[in-house]
C-alpha positions in Angstrom: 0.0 0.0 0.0 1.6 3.5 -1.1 2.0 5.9 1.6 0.5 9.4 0.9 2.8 12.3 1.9 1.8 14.6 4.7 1.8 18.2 4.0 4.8 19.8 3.2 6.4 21.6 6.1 6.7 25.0 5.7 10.4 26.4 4.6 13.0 27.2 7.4 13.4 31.0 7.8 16.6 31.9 6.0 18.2 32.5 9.5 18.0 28.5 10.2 19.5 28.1 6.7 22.6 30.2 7.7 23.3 28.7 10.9 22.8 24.4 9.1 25.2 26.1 6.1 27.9 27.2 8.6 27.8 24.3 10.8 28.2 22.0 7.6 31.0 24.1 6.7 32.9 23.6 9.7 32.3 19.8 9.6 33.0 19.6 5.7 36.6 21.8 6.8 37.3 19.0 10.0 36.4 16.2 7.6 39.0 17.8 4.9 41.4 17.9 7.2 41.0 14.2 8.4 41.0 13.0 4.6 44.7 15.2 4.1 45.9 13.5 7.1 45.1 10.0 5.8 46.2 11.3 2.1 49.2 12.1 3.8 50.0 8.7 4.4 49.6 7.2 1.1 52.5 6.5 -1.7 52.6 9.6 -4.2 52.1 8.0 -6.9 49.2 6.0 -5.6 45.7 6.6 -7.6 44.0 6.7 -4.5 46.2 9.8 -3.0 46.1 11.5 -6.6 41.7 11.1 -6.6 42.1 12.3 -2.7 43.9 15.3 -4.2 40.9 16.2 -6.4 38.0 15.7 -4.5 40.3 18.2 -1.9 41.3 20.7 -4.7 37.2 20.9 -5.1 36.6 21.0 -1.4 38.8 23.6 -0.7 37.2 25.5 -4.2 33.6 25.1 -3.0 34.4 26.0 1.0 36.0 29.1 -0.3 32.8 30.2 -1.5 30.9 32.2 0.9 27.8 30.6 2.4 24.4 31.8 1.7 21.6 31.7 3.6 19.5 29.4 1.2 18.5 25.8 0.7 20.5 25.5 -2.4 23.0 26.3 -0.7 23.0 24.0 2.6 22.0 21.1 0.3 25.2 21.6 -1.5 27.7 21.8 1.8 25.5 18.5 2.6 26.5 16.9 -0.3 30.4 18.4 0.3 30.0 16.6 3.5 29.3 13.5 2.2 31.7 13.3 -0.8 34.8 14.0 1.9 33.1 10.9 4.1 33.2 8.6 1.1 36.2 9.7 0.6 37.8 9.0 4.0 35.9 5.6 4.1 37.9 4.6 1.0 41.6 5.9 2.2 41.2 4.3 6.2 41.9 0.3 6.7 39.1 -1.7 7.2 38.5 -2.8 10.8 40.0 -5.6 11.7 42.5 -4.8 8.3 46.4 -5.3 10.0 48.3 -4.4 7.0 47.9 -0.5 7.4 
């Protein structure tokens, strides 16, 4: 049985939006930071270190960009957060891995 959707919540006021947009832009900076540090670690010729440098080279572009108060905008540091997690899942050992 298909559910039916409620009603749509009413927007945030644009003051919410900034505070979510500058709270994901800290995290999306201390996320950065932990995929360099791991990056750091890797051979420098490795692919994994060289796609590490990209996705970094495109954080760094896109955090440098002031944040706006919008939805557009926290959806997009949202999806910045995400793409350094990925990231960082790829580059740490898995548990129980002992050859890192």
């Amino acid at each position: 049985m298909p559910s039916c959707p409620g009603p749509t919540p009413p927007p945030s006021p644009p003051h919410d939006y900034e505070q979510i947009a500058l709270q994901l832009t800290g995290h999306a900076r201390a996320v950065a930071t932990d995929v360099r540090h791991h990056t750091d670690l890797l051979d420098d010729m490795s692919g994994p270190r060289a796609l590490a440098g990209i996705i970094l080279a495109e954080a760094q572009r896109r955090l440098d960009t002031s944040h706006k108060g919008t939805l557009a905008c926290v959806q997009n540091r949202a999806r910045l957060v995400r793409a350094l997690y990925e990231r960082l899942d790829r580059l740490q050992p898995a548990p129980g891995d002992r050859t890192a």
